[in-house]
ROTI-796663 format. One record per residue (C-alpha): x, y, z. Coordinates in pm, whole numbers, padded with zeros to 5 digits, always signed. Example, Ala and Ser with C-alpha at 12.3 -4.5 7.8 and 13.67 -1.06 7.14 Angstrom:
2
+01230-00450+00780;+01367-00106+00714;
# end
This chain:
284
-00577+03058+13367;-00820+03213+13667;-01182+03354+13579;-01071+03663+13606;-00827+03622+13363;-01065+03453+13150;-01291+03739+13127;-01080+03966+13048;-00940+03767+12743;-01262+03694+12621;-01386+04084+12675;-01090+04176+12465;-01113+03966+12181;-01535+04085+12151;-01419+04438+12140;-01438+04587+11817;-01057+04723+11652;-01036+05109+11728;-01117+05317+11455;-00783+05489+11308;-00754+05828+11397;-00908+06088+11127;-00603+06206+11068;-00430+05880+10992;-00388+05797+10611;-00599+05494+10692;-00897+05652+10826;-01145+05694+10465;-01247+06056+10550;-00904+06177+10621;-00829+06504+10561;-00439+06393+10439;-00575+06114+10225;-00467+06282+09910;-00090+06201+09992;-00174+05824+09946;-00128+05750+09570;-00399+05561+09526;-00571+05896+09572;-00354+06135+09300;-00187+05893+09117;-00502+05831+08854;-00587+06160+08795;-00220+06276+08693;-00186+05941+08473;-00520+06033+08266;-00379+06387+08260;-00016+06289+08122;-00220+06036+07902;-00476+06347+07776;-00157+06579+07780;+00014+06317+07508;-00281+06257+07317;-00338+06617+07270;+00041+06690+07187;-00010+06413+06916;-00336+06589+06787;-00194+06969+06792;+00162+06789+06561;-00096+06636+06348;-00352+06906+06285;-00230+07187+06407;-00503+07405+06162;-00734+07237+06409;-00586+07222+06762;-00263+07481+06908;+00007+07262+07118;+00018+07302+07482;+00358+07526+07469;+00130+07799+07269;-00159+07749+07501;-00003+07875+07812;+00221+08123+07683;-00057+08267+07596;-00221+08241+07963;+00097+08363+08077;+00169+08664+07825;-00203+08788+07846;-00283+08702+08225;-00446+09038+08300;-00649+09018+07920;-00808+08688+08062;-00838+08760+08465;-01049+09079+08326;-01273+08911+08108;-01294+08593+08373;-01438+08872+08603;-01648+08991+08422;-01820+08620+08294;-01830+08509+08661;-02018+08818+08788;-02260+08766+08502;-02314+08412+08595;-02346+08503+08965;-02569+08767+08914;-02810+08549+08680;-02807+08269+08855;-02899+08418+09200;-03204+08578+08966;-03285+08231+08890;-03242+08095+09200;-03464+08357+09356;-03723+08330+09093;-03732+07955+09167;-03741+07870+09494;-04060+08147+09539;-04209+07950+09281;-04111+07589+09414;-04261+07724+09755;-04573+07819+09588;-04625+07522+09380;-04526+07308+09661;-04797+07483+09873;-05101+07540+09651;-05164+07244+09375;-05357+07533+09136;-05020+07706+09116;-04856+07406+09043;-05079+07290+08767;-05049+07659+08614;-04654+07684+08645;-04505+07312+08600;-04597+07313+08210;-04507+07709+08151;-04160+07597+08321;-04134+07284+08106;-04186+07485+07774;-03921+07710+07891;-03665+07452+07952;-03740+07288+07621;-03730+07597+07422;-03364+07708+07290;-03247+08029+07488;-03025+08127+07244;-03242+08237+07000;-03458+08444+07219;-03139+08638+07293;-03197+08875+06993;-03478+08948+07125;-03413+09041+07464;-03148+09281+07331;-03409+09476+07132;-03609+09456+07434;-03393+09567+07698;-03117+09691+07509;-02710+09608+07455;-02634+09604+07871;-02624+09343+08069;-02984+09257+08137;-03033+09021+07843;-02763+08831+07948;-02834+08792+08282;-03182+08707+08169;-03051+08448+07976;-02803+08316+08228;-03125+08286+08469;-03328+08108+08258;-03068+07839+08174;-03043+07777+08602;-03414+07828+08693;-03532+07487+08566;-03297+07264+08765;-03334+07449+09079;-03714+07439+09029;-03762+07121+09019;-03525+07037+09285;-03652+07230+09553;-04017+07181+09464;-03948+06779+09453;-03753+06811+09788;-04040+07034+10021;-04290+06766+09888;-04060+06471+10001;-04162+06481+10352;-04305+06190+10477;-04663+06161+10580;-04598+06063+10945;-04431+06331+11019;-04634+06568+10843;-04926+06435+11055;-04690+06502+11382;-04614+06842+11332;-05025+06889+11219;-05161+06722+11541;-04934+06977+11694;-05141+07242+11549;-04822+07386+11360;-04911+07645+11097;-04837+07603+10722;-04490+07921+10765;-04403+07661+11057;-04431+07375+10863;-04219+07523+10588;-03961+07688+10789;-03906+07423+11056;-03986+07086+10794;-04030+07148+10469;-03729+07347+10402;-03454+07094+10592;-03616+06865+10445;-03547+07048+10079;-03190+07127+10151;-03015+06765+09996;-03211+06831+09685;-03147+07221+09623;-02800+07155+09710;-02797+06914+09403;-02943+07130+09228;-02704+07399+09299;-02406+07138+09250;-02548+07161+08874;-02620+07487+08855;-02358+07682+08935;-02112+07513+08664;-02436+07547+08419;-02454+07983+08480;-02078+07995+08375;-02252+07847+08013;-02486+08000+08073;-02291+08350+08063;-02047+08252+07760;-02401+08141+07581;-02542+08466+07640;-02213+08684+07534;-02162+08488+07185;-02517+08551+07126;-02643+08914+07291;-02571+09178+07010;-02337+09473+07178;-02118+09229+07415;-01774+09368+07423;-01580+09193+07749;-01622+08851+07916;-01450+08500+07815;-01753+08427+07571;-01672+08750+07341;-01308+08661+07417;-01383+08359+07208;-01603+08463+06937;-01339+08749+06874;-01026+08518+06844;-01216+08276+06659;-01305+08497+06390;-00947+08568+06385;-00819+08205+06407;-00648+08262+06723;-00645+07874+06877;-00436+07948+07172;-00645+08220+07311;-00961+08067+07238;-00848+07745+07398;-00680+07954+07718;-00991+08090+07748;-01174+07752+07709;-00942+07650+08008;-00999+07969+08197;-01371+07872+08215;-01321+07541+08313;-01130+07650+08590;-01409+07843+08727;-01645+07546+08667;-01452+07338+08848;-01407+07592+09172;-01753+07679+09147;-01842+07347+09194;-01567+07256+09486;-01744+07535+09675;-02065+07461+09650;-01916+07057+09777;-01778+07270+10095;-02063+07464+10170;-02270+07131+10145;-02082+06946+10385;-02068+07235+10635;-02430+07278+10578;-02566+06927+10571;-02322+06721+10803;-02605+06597+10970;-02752+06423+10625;-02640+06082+10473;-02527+06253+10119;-02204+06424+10308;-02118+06088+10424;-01836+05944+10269;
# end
């Protein structure tokens, strides 16, 4: 064997394998790695598993739990009955948690930014998240009537104290250094926040909103079981059928709102990864 030869072997055997293609089933963030079974294959076991179990439950109590079969011909016979009310519980929870989440991150920026706010807000907030919403919700009704502002109110409330804390945690996470950059720069406190402080914040009010937006959708059933005067959404949906012992509609609504949880949260998860590619939590 020449040198040249040599070389080349021994160039090619340092060389690191290529990395398989994204869109081989190999790669780990492929987007087709849901064909594999290792991927699927789980999740529909515990399902079938769940499925029997709960067919097993339903023949043994069925006073207590309606089978499957009953459960979605309901959904089916009564699809516009629960799309209606599934509108009308999501735009509540929308609408009360973007109330919360303004009310919040004003607040986190504030506390964040002057400590005598912070000392003055941090236990008020506390107290609120401690105290049980639901049976303040009479009282918003008197005070603002049988509309919807009680249970957006409500709905709010139940978000604000996540977000809060997330956001305020995440603009006071920057690190000293290059706080101390940006100052010898002579960058103004609205520069620091917009260019450092708020990045910086994203990963955390992104978590925050990962818990929050499945948490308004409670928030919105809490706030129709218990506001006086509510007459549509998946919350009254259930009170009503309950008082009437209807188990398949108040479990197809059950499901109904877990839908919504679960898409809720799948596009917050896209928005996050389009939004924070650049951070370490998106990396899988």
């Amino acid at each position: 064997m020449t040198v040249a030869e040599e070389r080349t072997t021994t160039a090619s055997e340092a060389e690191p394998p290529a990395e398989p293609s994204r869109f081989s089933l190999s790669h780990p963030q492929s987007r087709m790695a849901w064909i594999r079974p290792a991927v699927w294959l789980p999740l529909v076991v515990m399902l079938a598993v769940l499925a029997v179990l709960w067919q097993y439950g339903a023949r043994k109590l069925p006073y207590l739990l309606p089978s499957l079969l009953d459960i979605g011909t309901s959904l089916t016979e009564n699809l516009g009955y629960y799309v209606d009310n599934a509108l009308v519980t999501l735009g509540e929870a929308t609408a009360g948690l973007a109330m919360g989440f303004a009310a919040a991150f004003v607040l986190a920026v504030l506390t964040s930014e002057l400590p005598l706010v912070r000392r003055a807000v941090m236990p008020i907030a506390v107290v609120l998240n401690v105290t049980p919403l639901v049976a303040i919700a009479p009282a918003l009704v008197v005070a603002f009537g049988f509309g919807p502002l009680p249970k957006l109110i409500i709905t709010g409330l139940i978000c604000f104290f996540p977000i809060l804390i997330n956001t305020a945690a995440g603009l006071r996470s920057v690190p000293q250094q290059v706080l101390q950059v940006y100052r010898t720069m002579d960058a103004s406190r609205v520069e620091l926040l917009w260019h450092l402080r708020i990045p910086n914040a994203l990963p955390f009010l992104f978590a925050a909103l990962r818990i929050v937006f499945p948490l308004s959708i409670i928030g919105a059933v809490v706030a129709e079981m218990s506001a006086s005067g509510s007459t549509r959404g998946l919350g009254t949906a259930i009170s009503v059928a309950s008082s009437m012992n209807q188990l398949p509609v108040v479990y197809a609504s059950i499901f109904v709102l877990a839908v919504m949880g679960v898409l809720l949260l799948l596009a917050v998860t896209l928005v996050e990864r389009r939004a924070l590619h650049w951070h370490d939590s998106t990396q899988d």
